[in-house]
C-alpha positions in Angstrom: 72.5 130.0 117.4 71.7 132.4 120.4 69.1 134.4 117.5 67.6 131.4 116.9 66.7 130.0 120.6 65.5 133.7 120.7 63.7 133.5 117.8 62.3 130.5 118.8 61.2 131.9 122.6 59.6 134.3 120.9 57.7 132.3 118.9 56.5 129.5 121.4 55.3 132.8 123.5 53.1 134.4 120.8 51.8 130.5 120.2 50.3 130.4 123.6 48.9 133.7 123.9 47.3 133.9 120.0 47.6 130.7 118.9 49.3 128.8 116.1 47.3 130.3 113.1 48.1 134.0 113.9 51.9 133.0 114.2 51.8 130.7 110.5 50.4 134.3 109.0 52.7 136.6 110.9 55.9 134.7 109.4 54.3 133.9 106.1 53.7 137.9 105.5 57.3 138.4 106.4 58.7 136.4 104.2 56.4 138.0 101.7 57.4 141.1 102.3 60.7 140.5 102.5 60.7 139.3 99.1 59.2 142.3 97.5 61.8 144.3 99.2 64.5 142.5 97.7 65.6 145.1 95.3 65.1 147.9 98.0 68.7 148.7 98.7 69.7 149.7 94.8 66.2 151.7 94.7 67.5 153.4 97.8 71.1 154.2 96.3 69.9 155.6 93.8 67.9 158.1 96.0 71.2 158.8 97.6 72.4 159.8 94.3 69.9 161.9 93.8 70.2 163.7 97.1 73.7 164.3 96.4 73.2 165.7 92.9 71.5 168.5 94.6 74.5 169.4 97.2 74.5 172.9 95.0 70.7 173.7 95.8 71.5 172.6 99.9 74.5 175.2 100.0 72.2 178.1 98.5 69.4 177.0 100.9 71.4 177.3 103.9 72.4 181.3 103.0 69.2 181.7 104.2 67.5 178.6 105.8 66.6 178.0 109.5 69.3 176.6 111.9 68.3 172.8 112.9 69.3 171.9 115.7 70.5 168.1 115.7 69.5 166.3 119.5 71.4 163.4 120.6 71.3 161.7 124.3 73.9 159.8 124.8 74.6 157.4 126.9 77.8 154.6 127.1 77.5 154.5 122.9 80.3 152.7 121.3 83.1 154.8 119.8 82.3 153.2 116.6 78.7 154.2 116.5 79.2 157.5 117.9 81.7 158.4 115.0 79.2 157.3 112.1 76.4 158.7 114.1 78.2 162.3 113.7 79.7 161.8 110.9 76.4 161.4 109.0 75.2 164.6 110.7 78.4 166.8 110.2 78.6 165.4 105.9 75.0 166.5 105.6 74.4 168.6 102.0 72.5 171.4 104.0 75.2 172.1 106.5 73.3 175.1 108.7 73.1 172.7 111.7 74.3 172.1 115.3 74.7 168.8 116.3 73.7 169.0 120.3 75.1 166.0 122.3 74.3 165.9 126.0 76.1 162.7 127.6 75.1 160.6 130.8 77.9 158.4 130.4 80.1 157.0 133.7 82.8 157.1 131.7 84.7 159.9 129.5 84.6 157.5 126.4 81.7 159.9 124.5 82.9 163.3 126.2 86.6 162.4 124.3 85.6 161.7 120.9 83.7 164.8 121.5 86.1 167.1 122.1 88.0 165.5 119.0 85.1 166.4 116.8 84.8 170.4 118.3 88.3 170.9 117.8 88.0 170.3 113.7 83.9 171.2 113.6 82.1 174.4 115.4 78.9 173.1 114.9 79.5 170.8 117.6 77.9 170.9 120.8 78.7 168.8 123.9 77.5 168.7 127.5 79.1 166.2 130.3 76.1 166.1 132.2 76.8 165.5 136.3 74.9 162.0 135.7 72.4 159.6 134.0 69.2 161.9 134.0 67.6 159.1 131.6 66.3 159.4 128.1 63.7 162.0 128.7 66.3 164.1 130.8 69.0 163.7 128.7 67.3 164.2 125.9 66.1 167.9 127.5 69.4 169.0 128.0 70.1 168.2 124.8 67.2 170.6 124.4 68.3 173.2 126.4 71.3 173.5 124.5 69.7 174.1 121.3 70.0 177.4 119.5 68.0 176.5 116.5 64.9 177.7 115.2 64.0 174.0 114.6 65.3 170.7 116.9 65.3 167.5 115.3 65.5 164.0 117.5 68.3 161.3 116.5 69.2 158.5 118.4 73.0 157.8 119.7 73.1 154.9 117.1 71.4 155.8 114.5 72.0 157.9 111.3 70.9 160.3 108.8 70.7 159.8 104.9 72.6 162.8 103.1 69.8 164.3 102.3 68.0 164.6 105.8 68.3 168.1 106.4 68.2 169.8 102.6 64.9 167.8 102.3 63.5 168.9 105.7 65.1 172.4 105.6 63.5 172.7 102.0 60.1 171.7 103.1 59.9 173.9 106.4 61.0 177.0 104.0 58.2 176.0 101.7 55.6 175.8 103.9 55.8 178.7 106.1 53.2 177.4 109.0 54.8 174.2 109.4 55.9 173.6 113.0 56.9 170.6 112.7 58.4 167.6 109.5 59.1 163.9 109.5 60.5 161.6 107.3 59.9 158.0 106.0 63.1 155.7 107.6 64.6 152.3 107.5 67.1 149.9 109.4 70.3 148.8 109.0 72.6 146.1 110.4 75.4 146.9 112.7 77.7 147.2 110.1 76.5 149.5 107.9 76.0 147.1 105.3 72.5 146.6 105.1 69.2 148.3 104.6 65.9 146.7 104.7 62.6 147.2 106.2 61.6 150.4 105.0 58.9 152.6 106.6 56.5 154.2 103.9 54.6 156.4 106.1 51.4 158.6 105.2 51.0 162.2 105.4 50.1 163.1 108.9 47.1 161.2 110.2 45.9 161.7 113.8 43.8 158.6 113.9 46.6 156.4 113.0 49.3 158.2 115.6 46.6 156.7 118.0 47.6 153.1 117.1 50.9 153.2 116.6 54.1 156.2 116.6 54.4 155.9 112.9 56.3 159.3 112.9 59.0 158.2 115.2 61.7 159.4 113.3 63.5 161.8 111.7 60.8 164.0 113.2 61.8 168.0 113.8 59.8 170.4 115.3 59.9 174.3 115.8 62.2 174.7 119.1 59.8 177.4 120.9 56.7 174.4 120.3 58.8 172.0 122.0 59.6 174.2 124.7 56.1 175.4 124.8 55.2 171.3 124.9 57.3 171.2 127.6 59.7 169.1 126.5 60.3 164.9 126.9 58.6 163.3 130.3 60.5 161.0 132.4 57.7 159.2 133.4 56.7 157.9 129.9 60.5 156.6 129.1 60.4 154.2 127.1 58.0 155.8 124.6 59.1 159.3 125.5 59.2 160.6 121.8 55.7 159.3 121.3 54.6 161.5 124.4 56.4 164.5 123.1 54.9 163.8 119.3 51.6 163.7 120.3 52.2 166.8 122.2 54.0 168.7 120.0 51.5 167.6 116.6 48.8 168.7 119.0 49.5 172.4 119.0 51.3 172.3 115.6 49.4 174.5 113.1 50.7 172.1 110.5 52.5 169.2 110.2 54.8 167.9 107.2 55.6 164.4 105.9 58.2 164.2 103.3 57.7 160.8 101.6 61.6 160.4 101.4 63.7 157.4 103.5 65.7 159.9 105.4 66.7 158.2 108.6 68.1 154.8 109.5 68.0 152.6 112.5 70.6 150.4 113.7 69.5 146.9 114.2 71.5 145.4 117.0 70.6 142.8 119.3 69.7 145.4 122.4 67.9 147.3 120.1 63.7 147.6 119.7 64.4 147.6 115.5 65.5 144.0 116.1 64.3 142.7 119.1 61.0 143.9 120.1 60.8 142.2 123.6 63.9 143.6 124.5 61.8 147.1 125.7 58.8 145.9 127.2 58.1 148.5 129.1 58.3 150.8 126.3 54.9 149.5 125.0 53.2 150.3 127.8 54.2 153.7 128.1 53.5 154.5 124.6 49.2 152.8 126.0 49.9 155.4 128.8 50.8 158.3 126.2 48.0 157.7 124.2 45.7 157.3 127.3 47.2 161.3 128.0 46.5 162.4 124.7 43.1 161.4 124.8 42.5 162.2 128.2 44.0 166.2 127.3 41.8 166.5 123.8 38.6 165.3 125.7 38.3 162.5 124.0 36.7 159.3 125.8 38.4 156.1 125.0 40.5 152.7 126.3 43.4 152.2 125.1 44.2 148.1 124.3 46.9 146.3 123.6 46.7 144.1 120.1 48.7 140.9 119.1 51.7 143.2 117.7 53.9 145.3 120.3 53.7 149.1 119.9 49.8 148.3 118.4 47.3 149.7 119.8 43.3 149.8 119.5 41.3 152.7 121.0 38.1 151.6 122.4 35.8 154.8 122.3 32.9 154.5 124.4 29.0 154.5 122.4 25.6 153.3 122.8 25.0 150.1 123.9 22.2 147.8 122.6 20.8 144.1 123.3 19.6 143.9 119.9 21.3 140.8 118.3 22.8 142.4 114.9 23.9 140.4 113.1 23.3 140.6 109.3 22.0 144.1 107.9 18.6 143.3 107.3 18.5 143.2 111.3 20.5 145.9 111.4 18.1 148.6 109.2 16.0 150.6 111.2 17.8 149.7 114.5 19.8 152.3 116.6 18.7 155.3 114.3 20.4 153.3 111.5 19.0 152.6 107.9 21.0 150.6 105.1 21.8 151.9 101.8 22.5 149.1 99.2 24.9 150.6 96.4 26.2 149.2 93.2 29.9 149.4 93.4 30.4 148.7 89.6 28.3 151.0 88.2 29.0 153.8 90.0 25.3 155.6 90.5 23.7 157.7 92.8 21.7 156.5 96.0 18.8 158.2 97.6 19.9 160.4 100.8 17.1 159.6 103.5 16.0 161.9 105.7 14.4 159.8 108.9 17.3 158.7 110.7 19.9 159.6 112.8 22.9 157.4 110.4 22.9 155.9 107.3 25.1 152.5 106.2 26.1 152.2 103.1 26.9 149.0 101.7 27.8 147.2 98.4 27.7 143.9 100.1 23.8 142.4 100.5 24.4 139.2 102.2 26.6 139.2 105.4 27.6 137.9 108.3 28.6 140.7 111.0 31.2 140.8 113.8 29.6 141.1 117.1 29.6 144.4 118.6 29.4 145.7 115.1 27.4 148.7 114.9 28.1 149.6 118.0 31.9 150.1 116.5 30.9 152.1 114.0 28.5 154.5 116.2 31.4 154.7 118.8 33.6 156.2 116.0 30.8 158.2 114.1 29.1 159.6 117.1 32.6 161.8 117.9 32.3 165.6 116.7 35.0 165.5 114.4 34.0 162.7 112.5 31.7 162.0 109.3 31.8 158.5 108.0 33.6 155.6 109.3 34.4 152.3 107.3 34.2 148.7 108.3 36.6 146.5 107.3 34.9 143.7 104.3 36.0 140.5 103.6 34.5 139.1 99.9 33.5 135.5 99.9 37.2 134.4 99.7 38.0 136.0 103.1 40.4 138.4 101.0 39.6 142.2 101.8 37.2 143.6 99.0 39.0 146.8 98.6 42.1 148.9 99.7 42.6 150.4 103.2 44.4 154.0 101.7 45.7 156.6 103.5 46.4 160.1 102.0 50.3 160.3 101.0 51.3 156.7 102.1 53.3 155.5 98.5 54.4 152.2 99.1 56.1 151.2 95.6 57.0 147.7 96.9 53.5 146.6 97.5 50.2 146.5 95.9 47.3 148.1 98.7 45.7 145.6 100.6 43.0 144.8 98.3 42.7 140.8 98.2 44.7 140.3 101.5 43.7 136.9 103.5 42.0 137.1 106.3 44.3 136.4 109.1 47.1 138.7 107.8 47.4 142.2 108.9 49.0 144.1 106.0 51.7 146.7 105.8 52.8 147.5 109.7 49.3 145.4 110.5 47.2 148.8 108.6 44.5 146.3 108.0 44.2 146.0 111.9 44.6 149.4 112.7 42.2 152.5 113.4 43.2 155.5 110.5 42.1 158.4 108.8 41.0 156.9 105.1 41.5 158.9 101.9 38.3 156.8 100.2 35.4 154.4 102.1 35.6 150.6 102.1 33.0 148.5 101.1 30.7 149.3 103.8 30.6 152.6 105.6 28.6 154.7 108.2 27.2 158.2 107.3 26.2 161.0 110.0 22.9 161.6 107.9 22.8 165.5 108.9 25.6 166.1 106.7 24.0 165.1 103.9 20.9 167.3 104.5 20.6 169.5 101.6 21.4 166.9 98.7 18.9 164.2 97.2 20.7 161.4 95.5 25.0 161.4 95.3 27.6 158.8 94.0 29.9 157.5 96.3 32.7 159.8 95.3 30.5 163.2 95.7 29.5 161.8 98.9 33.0 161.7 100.5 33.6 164.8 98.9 30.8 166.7 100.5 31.9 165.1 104.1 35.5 166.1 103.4 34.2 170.0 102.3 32.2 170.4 105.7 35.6 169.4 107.2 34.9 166.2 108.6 37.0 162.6 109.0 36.8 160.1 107.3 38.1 157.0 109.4 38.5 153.3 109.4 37.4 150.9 112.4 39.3 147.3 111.9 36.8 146.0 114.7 33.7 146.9 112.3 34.2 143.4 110.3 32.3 142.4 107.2 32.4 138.7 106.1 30.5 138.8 102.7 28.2 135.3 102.8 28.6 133.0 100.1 
């Protein structure tokens, strides 16, 4: 009953703030999803089983594998969680770890099933600390206690699949400038009987950290880069780990996703997994640690709230323009900007021109634009690191024309978000989200000097010369296409 009024609260909240329509699609894509997932937990046990088969390559690992050191803050946890918490650290396959609990508690509850645990288990670590220093500060003596060459983050609550550290020990020896690895997750109910939700992530992607901390966990990170990071900030808690990510990923020389469900939340009623109001104040210091990030990069931009908590959209700052633009016959030959009209089907070459500042490439002829449109675009494609950006197309349905992909995100319970309905928002809202894009939409925007010393190109060799000169390739959600009927 108490879930439901809360439910309900929630519900009559977003209502008056986006309105009736967004809420209908919100629920309708969860039950949607929800019912692809349905057969998620046997796919996942039989990961587990494979994780265990290789116990014997773990063991041989660790002879010469780095130490990870395992960072917990705790603070008042329940027995009961505590013990499953360390228990799925201390039964990991790859067993060259430390486990490093500092504890805020008032009480002595955490510091005695502590001491139990280092009496049977050296690879326990415990501080008392003299007080409640607060997630960031507990979280750096955790730190501080560390002998590891890497540090991994794990909540009080939460725990780690078998596999967790062979996988991320595996891929750090493998890849020997990796300073830092993270891991798809899940959740899972209080009582350990339950997984669901699970987090496909893609392989790192700047652009997309912006929006949202899709890394969040298991991420580990080379000890002396944390250090060097300086460590977690009290003044973003709340969204401390998503300060100290972007830090950490800013210096990193190379970062590592391992497309495995390694990590598990619990889903309790205090807890962000489940209740996302419960932390207000978390979303705003995750808009304040973006605002930091772009503010140290030297990047220009606002960062905004959007209709889903955690969510954000970036804002970079561009030319403005009183032209009225709003199909792309009024758009060609504006704002240094010529169209490029390109079969999709047929896959030919178009003619690179060489008297403008951008080109737009489309495969849609008759439009309607969203206002503000090429101004989106040029915000994105005027910064120095970027090539092309993509629009996001709706056919005549209102169903997106083609898929949103980023590189290494493997979702095998959906199908891309070709055809979704306008009003939905996809897989974690992608659809909605600023990213770095493996392949252009249906409409995209071209810095015309990088195509300089080439004549006609496909679509394909296109991207491909962009992606050789090392430049981005990202999608702007604002940028909206509605093909005319």
């Amino acid at each position: 009953m108490n879930r439901m009024v809360r439910l309900c609260g929630r519900g009559l909240r977003y209502v008056r703030q986006y309105g009736p329509a967004r809420l209908y699609y919100k629920i309708k894509e969860r039950m949607a999803r929800n019912r692809a997932e349905a057969g998620y937990e046997a796919w996942l046990q039989e990961r587990i089983g494979e994780e265990e088969a290789a116990a014997g390559q773990a063991e041989k690992l660790a002879e010469n594998g780095p130490l990870i050191s395992v960072l917990v803050p705790a603070y008042d946890t329940p027995p009961l969680f505590l013990r499953q918490m360390m228990e799925s650290v201390l039964s990991q396959s790859y067993g060259k770890l430390e486990l490093c609990i500092a504890d805020g508690s008032p009480s002595d509850t955490v510091e005695r099933i502590a001491e139990e645990y280092m009496r049977k288990d050296s690879r326990v670590r415990y501080q008392r600390l003299s007080g409640n220093l607060g997630i960031s500060g507990n979280t750096n003596a955790a730190l501080s206690m560390a002998k590891g060459e890497f540090a991994g983050l794990l909540d009080h609550d939460d725990l780690l699949l078998p596999g967790a550290l062979y996988e991320t020990a595996k891929a750090l020896t493998e890849t020997e400038e990796a300073d830092a690895v993270y891991t798809d997750e899940d959740k899972v109910d209080m009582e350990l009987m339950h997984h669901f939700q699970p987090h496909f992530k893609p392989d790192f992607n700047g652009e997309y950290l912006l929006s949202n901390n899709y890394i969040c966990h298991f991420f580990v990170v080379r000890r002396e880069l944390a250090l060097r990071a300086g460590g977690f900030r009290q003044e973003f808690d709340g969204a401390q780990d998503y300060d100290f990510i972007l830090r950490c990923t800013e210096q990193a020389r190379k970062v590592l996703h391992i497309p495995k469900v390694l990590y598990s939340w619990r889903c309790h009623a205090s807890s962000t997994a489940a209740n996302p109001e419960s932390k207000l104040y978390a979303y705003d210091a995750g808009k304040r640690a973006v605002a930091a990030h772009l503010e140290r990069v030297g990047t220009p931009g606002e960062v905004l709230g959007t209709s889903n908590y955690g969510f954000h959209r970036i804002r970079f700052p561009g030319r403005g323009s009183e032209i009225l633009i709003n199909s792309f016959a009024n758009l060609n030959g504006q704002m240094g900007i010529n169209v490029v009209y390109y079969d999709k089907a047929c896959n030919n070459s178009v003619i690179i021109f060489r008297n403008c500042d951008y080109m737009l490439f489309t495969c849609v002829r008759r439009a309607s634009l969203s206002e503000g449109f090429a101004q989106e675009l040029l915000s994105c494609c005027e910064r120095p690191d970027v090539g092309l950006v993509c629009a996001r197309v709706y056919d005549r349905k209102k169903r997106l024309s083609s898929d949103i992909r980023m590189k290494g995100a493997a979702d095998p319970f959906g199908e891309g978000m070709k055809g979704l309905r306008k009003g939905c928002t996809g897989y974690f809202h992608r659809a909605e989200l600023h990213q770095e894009v493996d392949e252009p939409t249906d409409c995209f925007l071209v810095k015309s000097a990088l195509l300089e010393e080439t004549e006609r190109l496909t679509i394909e060799e296109l991207c491909a010369v962009i992606k050789k000169q090392g430049y981005r390739m990202v999608y702007n959600p604002w940028a909206v296409v509605y093909e005319s009927r």
